[in-house]
N, C-alpha and C positions, 0 to 999 in steps of 0.2 A: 690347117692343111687340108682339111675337110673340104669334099664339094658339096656338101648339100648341109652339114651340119658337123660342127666338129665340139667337143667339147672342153673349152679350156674358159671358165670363168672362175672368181670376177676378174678382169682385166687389171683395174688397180692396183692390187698389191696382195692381199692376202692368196695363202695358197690354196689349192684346190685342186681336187684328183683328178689326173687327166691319162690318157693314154697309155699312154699308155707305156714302153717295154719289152725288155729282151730276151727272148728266148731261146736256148742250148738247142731246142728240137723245134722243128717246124714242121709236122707231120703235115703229108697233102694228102687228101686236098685242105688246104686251111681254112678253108670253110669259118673264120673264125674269128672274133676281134681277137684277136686275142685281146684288145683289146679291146679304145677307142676308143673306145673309146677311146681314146681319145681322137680323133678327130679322122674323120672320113670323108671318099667323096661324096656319101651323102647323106653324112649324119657320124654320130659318134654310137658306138654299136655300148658303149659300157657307161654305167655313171661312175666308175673310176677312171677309168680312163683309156684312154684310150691308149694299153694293152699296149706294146713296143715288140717288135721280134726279132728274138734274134737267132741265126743258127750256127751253132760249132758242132763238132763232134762229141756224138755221148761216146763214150768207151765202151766196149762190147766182152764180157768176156769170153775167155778162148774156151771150143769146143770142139767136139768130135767132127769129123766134116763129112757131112749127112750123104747117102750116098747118091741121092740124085736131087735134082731142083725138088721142094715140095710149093704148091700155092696155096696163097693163104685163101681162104673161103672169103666169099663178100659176106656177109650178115644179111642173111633172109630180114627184107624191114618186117614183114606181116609177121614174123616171130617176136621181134623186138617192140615190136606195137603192142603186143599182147597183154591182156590185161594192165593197159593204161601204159603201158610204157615201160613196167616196173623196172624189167632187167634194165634199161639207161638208164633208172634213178640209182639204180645198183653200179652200175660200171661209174659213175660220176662220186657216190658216195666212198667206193672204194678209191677211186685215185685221189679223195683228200685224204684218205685214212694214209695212203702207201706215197705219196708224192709230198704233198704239203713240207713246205720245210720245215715247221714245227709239230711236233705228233699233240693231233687231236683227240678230242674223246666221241667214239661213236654216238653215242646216248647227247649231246650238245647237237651233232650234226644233225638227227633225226629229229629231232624234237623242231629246231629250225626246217628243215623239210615240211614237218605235217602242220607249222603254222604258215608255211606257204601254201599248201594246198590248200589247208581247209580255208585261207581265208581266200582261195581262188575259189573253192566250191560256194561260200559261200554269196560271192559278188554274182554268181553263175545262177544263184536261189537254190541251191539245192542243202540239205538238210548234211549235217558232217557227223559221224561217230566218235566216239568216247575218245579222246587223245590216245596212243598207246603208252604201254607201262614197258620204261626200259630198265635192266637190269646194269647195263655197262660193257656186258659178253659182245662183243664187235655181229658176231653171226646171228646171235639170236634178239640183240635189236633189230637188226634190219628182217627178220623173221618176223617178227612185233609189228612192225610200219607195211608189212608188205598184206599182215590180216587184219587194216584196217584200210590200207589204202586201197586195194583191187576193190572189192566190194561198191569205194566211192568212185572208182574209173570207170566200173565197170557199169554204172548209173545213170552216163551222158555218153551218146555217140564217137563223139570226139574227146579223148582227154588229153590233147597235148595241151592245153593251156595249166591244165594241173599239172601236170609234168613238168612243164617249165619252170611254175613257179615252183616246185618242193626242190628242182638243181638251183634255181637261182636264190632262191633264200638259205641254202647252205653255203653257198659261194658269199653272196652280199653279207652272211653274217660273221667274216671273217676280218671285213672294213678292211682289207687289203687291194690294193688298186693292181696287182697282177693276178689277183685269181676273182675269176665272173665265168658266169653263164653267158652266151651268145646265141641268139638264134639264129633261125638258117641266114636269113636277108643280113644278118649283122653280119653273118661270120663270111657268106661270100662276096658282101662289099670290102671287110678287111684283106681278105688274099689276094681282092684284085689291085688293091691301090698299095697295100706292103711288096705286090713285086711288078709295082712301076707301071701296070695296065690301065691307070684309072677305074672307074667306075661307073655304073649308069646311076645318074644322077641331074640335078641341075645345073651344078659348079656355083655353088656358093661357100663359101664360110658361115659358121654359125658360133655365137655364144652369148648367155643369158635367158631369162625367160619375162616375154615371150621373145624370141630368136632373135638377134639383132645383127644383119649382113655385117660382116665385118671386110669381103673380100667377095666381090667376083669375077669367076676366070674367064677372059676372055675367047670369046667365039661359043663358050656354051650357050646351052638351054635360056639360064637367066640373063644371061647377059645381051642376047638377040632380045629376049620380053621386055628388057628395059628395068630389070631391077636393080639396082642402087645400092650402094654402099651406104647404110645408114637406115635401110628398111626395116620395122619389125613384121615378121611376119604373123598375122594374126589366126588366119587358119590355112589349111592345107586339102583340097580336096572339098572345104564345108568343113571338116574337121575343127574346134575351136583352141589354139595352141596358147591361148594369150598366158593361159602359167603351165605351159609346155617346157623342158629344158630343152637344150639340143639332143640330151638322149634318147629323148621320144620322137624326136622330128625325124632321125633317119627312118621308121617305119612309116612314117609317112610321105615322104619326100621317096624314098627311094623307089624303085618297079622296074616293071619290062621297061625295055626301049621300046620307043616310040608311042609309047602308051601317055596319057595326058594328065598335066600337074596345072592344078588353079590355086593360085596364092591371091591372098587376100592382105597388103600390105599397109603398116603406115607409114608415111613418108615424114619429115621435119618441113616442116612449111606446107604442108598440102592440106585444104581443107578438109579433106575425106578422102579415107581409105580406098586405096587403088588394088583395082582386079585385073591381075594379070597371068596369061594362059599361057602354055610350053610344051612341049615335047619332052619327056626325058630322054636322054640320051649319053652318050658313053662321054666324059669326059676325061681328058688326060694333060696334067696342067704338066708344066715343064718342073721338075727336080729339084733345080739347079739354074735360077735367075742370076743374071749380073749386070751390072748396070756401072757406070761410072758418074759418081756425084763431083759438083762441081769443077766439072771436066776442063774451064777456062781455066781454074787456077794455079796459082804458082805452084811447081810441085806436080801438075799433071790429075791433079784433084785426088779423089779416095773413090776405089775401089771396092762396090756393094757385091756381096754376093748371098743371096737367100737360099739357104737350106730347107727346102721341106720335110725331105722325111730320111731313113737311111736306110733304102729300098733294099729287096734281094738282090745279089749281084755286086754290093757296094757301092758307094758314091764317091771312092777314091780316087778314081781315076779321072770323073766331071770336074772337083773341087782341082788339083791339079792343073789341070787345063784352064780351067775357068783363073788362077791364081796367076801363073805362068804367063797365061794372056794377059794381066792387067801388067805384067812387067815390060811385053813387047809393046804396049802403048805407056810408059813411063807412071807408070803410078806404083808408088812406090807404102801407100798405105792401107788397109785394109780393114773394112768392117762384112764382118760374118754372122748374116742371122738366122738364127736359132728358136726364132718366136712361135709360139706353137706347132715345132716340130715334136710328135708323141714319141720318137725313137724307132725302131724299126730290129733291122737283125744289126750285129753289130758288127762292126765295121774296123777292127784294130788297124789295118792300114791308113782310114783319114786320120786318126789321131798321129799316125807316124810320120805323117806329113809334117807335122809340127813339133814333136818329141823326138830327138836321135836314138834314146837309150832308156831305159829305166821301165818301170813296172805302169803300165798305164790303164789297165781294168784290174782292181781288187772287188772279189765277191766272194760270200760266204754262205756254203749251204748247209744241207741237215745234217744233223750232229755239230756243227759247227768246225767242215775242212773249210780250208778255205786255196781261197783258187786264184793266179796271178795271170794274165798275159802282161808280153813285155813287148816296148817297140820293134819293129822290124829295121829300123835304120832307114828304113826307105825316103829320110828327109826329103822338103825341099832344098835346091840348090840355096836359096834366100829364102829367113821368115821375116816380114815386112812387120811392121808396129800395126798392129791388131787387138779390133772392138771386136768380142760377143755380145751382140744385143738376145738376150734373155726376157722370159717370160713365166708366166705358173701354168704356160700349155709346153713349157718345155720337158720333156720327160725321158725318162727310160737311159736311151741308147743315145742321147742326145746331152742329156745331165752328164753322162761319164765323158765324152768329148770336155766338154765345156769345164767338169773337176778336174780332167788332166791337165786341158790347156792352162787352169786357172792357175794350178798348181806347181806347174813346171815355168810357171811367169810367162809364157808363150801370148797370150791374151790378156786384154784389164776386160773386165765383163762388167756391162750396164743394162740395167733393168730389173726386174723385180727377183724374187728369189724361185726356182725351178720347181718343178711339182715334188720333186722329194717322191717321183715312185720308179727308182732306181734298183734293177734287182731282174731275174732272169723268170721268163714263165715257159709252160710248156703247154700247148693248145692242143688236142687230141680233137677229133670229130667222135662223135656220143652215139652216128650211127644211124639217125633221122634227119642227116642236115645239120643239127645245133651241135656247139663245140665245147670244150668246158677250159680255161684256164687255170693253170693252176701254177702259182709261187715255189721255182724252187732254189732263188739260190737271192738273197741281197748285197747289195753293192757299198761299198766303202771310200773314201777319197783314195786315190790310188798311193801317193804319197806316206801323206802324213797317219793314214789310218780311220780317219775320223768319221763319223755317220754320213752315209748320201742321203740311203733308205729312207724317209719319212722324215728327212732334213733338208735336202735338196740343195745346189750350189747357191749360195750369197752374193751377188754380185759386191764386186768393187765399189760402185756408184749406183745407189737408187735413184730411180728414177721410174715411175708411174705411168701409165697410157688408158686414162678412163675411158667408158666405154662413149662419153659423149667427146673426145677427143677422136675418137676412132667415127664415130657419125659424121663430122664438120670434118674427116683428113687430115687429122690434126697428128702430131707423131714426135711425141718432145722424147722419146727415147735414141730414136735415129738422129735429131738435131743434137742429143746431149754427146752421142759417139763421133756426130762430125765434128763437135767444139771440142774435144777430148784429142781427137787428131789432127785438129787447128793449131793446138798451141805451142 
């Protein structure tokens, strides 16, 4: 769903952390993958994934009722800058301590911290101090990390790249695909393309390394330069990407509009690598595709409709329409795809489109309450006999669609098994531009109870889409769901 780079490999079969995921708070500006990674318009901002959001109401409790408006203060950045950053490494360390759904131990987080600085100081040539010595005391480690880190911030003009990395190596060493570090360019590519504005970017898909087009959207950037479905791209800029993932491509791929992107691609058949030059510029792919397959046949043919993502705002009312619609041209079957959609906020009305009743989001957060929404009733008039075509880029907010439907028998689902990172984050901004995710609640089959989290939905029928099936147009998951509503 990505326009420049999304991240949902390998295509085949095995799982892989993608996207991204759903989150109870969507603080603005979201500034944030939350995930993205898994997959963006241009590029995947996480190597988990691409991050899914979603927003419900946090619960407040009741207070005194203050006796006039107060405002909240912006954050002086030249304060928060100070001394390398510190206080943001502080405010990111504290919301794993107080948010994470599992309690962590401070002395594990820092220690992950200052082997991400130091081995950023160290790429940077500069010299690192004695590791610090932590005790366990939550305050006076981070006291510990703070009198040996300023001193190395305070060394190089710039120290946000240390920065970065001491939040992102407490995040990445958590090997949870709703909690990551985002920087600014990830984090404002995810809030434009989570509430439906696209993105500047190329408009392409990405996945594998080096990059391999999976999808270009028409009328963008790439698609006027002449890039192809099946291109690897080799570098970006002069940049050399050949064992680049898509998580690295969005910092290169992405920028101002109108500012200029030189790809250096290989094509299948081509004797040599083709240079070709672009614009970036905003793209905004449609939501909500539909299409009618085998429209001459008996029956009125089947009814496609491709889900990308499950923007702010809902995609209840599109899905809906788009459904509706294939009834007033007599199609009476339906295939719904879900293939590298990362999740987004979540959405309990599209699932009740297909569910009349019963509990259809099970999640459980820290300490282990656990939390239900239930349909709204708000069926369709008719649910037609229904494919979910699935993927290992399907994730978040898009796995729980896909375990209700699967579970309430609503859909037979074909394709490979989901990313399994099913589960609620919350994305704050850090205060420089960059955001931090963080996990706080994981998801269950709604039903029967059983793991999503780090298990992901099973499809009904495997079936496969290698990444050289994806070069040559080849798509034996779509043919396995029209034979499936053939018979």
């Amino acid at each position: 769903m990505a326009l420049g780079s999304c991240y949902t490999e390998p295509v085949s079969g095995a799982s892989a952390p993608v996207s991204p995921q759903p989150m109870r708070r969507w603080p603005a500006p979201l500034v944030a993958l939350l995930l993205a990674l898994g997959g963006l318009i241009a590029g995947c901002a996480s190597p988990a994934a691409a991050p899914a959001l979603t927003s419900t109401p946090t619960a407040i409790p009741a207070t005194a009722t203050p006796a006039g408006p107060t405002a909240t203060p912006t954050p002086d950045l030249a304060v928060l800058l100070r001394d390398g950053g510190i206080s943001i490494i502080e405010t990111a360390y504290n919301r794993l301590l107080d948010q994470y759904i599992e309690p962590l131990q401070p002395q594990a987080l820092l220690r992950q911290a200052w082997s991400g600085a130091s081995q950023e100081a160290r790429a940077e040539g500069l010299a690192t101090p004695a590791a610090p010595v932590y005790s366990g005391e939550r305050n006076a480690d981070f006291a510990a990390f703070r009198a040996a880190y300023v001193p190395l911030a305070n060394s190089v003009p710039d120290a946000k790249q240390l920065r970065s990395a001491a939040i992102r190596a407490m995040a990445s060493s958590l090997n949870d695909c709703h909690t990551f570090f985002l920087s600014p360019v990830a984090s404002d590519t995810l809030l434009q393309t989570r509430e439906g504005n696209g993105a500047v970017g190329i408009g392409v898909n990405l996945i594998g390394a080096p990059p391999l087009v999976t999808e270009v959207i028409a009328g963008g950037p790439a698609d006027g330069a002449g890039v192809h479905v099946g291109d690897r791209i080799l570098s970006v800029n002069g940049t050399d990407t050949s064992n680049t993932a898509p998580a690295g491509a969005l910092e290169l791929i992405n920028g101002a509009e109108g500012t200029s992107v030189r790809l250096v691609v290989r094509r299948p058949g081509a004797a040599a690598p083709l240079t070709l030059n672009m614009l970036r510029a905003r793209v905004i792919p449609r939501n909500i595709e539909t299409r009618v397959i085998n429209a001459g046949a008996a029956g009125g043919g089947i009814g496609y409709v491709r889900l990308r993502e499950f923007i702010q705002g809902g995609v209840a009312a599109g899905l809906r329409a788009a459904l509706t619609g294939f009834e007033q041209q007599g199609v009476t079957k339906w295939i719904i795809d879900i293939r590298g959609n990362p999740g987004g906020f979540l959405d309990d009305a599209a699932t009740s489109l297909f569910v009349k009743s019963g509990v259809i989001v099970r999640d459980r957060g820290r300490g282990g309450a656990m939390h239900e929404d239930v349909a709204s009733g708000d069926v369709l008039p008719v649910v037609r006999p229904t494919v979910l075509l699935t993927d290992n880029g399907t994730g978040s907010v898009a796995e729980m669609f896909a375990a209700a439907l699967q579970e309430y028998g609503v859909a037979y689902v074909i394709g490979i098994t989901t990313n399994g990172c099913a589960g609620f984050t919350d994305i704050q901004p850090l205060g420089d531009g960059s955001s931090l995710a963080v996990t706080t609640n994981e998801n269950v089959m709604p039903l029967s109870g059983k793991p999503l989290h780090g298990v992901g939905v099973v499809p009904n029928e495997i079936v496969g889409r290698t990444q050289t099936d994806i070069a040559n147009a080849r798509d034996p998951q779509l043919d396995a769901a029209v034979a499936h509503l053939s018979r």
